[in-house]
N, C-alpha and C positions, 0 to 999 in steps of 0.2 A: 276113690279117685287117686291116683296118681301126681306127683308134680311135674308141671309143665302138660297135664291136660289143658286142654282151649272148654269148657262149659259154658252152657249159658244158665244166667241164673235170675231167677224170681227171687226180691226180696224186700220186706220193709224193713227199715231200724228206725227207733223211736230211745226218746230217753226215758228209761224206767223208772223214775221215779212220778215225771211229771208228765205222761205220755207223747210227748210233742214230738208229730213227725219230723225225721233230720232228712230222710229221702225213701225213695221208693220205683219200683218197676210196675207196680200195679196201679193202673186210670182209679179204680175207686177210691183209692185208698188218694190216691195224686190228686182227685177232684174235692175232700174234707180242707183241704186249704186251700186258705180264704184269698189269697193273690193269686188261684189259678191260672195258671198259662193252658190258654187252650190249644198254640199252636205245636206245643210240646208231645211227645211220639214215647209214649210209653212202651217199652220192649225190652225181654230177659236181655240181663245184661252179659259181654262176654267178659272170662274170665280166666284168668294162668294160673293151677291150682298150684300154691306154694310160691308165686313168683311175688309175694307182695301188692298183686295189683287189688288187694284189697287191704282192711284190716288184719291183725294177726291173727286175733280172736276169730274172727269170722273165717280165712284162711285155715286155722288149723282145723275149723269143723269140718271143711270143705273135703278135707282127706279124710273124713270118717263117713261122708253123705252116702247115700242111692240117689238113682239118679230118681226121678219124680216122687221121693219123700217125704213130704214139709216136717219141717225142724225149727225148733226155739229154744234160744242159745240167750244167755246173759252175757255179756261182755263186761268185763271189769276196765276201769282207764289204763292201767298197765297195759291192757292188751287192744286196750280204744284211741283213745286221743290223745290218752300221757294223761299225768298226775300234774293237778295244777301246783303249779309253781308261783307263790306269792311274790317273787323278787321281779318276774314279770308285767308286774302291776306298779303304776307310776301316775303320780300327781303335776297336772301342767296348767298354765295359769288359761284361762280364755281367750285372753289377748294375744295369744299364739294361735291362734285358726283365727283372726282376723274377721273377715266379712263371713266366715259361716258358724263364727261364735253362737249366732241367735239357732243356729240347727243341729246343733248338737244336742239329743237326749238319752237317757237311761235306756240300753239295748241298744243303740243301733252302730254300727260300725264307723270307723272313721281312719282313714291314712294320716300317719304322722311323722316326721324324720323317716320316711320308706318304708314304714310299719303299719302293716294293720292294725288295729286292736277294737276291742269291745270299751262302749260308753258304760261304766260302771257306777257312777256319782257325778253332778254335777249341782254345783251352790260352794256359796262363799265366794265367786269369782274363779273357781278351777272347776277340771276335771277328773275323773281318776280314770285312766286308761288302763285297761287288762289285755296285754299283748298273748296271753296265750289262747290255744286254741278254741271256740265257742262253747265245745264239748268238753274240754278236760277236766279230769277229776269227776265225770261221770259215767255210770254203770250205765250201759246200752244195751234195749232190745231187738234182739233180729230174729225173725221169719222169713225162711227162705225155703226154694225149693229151686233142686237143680234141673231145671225142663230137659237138657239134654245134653251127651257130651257129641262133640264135633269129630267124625272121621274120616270126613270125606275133604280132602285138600282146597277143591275150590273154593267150597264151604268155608273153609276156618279164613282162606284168603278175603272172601268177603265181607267178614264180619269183623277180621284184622283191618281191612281199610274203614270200615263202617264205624268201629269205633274212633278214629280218628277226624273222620270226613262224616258226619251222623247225617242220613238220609240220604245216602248217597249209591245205596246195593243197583237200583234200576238203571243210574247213568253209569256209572263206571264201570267197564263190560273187561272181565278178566277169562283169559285162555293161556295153562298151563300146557306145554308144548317139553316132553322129554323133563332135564331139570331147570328150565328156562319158567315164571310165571311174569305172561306180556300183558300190562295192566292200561289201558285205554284212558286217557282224561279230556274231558270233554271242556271244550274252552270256557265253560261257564264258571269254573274252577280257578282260572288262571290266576285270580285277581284275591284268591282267600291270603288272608295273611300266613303268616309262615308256611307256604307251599313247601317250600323245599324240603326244610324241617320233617314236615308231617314225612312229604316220599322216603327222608332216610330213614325216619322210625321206623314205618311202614316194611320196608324192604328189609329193615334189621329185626322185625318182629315175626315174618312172614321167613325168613332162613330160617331164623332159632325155631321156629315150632313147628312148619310146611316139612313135612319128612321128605326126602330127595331133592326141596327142593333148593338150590345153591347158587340162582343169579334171578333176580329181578330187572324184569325192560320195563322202561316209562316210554308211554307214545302222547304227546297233547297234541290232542284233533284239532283242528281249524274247519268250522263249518262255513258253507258257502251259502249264506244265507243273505247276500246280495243278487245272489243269482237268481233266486227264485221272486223276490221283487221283480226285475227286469222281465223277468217271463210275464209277469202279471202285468205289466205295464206294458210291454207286445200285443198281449192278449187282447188287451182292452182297445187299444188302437186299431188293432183288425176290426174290432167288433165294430168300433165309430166309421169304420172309411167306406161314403159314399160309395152305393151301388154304379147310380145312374150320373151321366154328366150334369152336373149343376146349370142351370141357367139363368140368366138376369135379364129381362127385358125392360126396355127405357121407352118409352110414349114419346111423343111430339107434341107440342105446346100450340096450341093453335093462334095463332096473332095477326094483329089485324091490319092483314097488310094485301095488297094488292090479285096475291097471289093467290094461286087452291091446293098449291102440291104440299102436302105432308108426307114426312118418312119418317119412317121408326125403326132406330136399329137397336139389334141384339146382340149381347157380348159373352162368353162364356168366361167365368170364374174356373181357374183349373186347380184343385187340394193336392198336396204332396203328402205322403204316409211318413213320417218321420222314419229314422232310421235310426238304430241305436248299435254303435261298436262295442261299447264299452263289455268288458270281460272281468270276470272276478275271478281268481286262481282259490284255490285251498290246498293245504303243506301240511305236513307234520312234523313234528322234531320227534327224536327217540333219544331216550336216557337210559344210559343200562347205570346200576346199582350191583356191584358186585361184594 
């Protein structure tokens, strides 16, 4: 491989000494833990060979891989999470986390002064917070295989937005036109948190690797999905409005009066079909990214 190939890649890592999954691309291996997320979408991951978007370790195997060859690589902390660092580790009374004093245990994480850190010790009235990272100062196993590398342009564009926007290849509909790639978003997007963000990454990720290509267009769709209510609501009113003219006829009361003439008259009820004006428009805005 290459640096600045786009691969996709299959892999577990786990910590070697004590085998505990830290993550994975593969459903079986993903379904052994025990808080499974079922609604979670297992798929080779994509990847920049040599651009850091992984580990080192893992990265510099990456330039020795084939491409569908499984590989198992030991990663040292130098080249994994970093060498734990004791000065990162700090003693805080209880009575500083206030009302979630009583939930704080041995493992689990907890935000402090804008820090993460790992529950280390707790007794005597403190804690001992470990702000480095979960993994440091261990040796890590990975198994990997690189499923494929990416050559076709539209391809690597999809999988550049899909990491960003995950499960999103079927709605967001991309057409490279010359060196122009015109990326469609559908307004169901509109409301993700840092949209904007994501589109510059996106567009500055999709230059640097998309060969030719050298401007990005944003189009957000407006669906008119008011319009199609109202069609159903026409539809339905056709279907209810009387064939034949209605009728209502009224009897005469017979009373006991002198007389023998009764009449009985009839009156017609006449329905009006509603009518409906109302119109829904749909627009799009376009954003170029140059």
């Amino acid at each position: 491989m290459n640096n600045g190939d786009l691969i996709l890649l299959d892999f577990t890592a786990k910590v070697k000494d004590t085998g505990d999954l830290i993550e994975t691309t593969i459903e079986e291996e993903g379904k052994k833990i025990g808080d499974f997320d079922e609604d979670f979408v297992f798929k080779p991951r994509l990847v920049a060979v040599g651009d850091s978007w992984v580990l080192k370790g893992l990265d510099e195997a990456l330039a020795e891989a084939e491409i569908g060859k499984q590989v198992n690589i030991d990663i040292p902390p130098e080249k994994g999470f970093g060498v734990r660092d004791a000065s990162k580790t700090s003693l805080f009374p209880l009575k500083k986390f206030r009302d979630k004093a009583d939930q704080i245990s041995v493992g689990s994480e907890i935000e402090i002064d804008g820090r993460i850190g790992i529950v280390r010790f707790v007794g005597s009235g403190r804690a001992q917070i470990d702000f480095n990272h979960r993994y440091a100062g261990r040796t890590l196993e990975y198994n990997f295989t690189v499923v494929k590398k990416i050559e076709d342009n539209k391809e690597m564009i999809n999988e550049i937005i899909e990491r960003r926007i995950p499960n999103s290849i079927e709605k967001i509909t991309v057409e490279v036109e010359q060196n122009i790639a015109n990326i469609k978003i559908p307004d169901e997007y509109f409301l993700l948190e840092g949209l904007q963000i994501i589109k510059r990454a996106v567009a500055n990720e999709i230059m640097k690797y998309v060969e030719d290509v050298n401007e990005v267009s944003y189009t957000e769709q407006f669906k008119d999905t008011q319009n199609n209510d109202k069609n159903k609501v026409e539809e339905s009113a056709e279907q209810e409005k009387p064939t034949d003219d209605s009728e209502t006829q009224s009897g005469s009361v017979e009373q006991e009066k002198p007389t023998d003439d009764s009449e009985t008259q009839s009156g017609s009820v006449e329905q009006e079909k509603p009518t409906d004006d109302s119109e829904t428009q749909s627009g799009s805005v376009e954003e170029k990214a140059e």
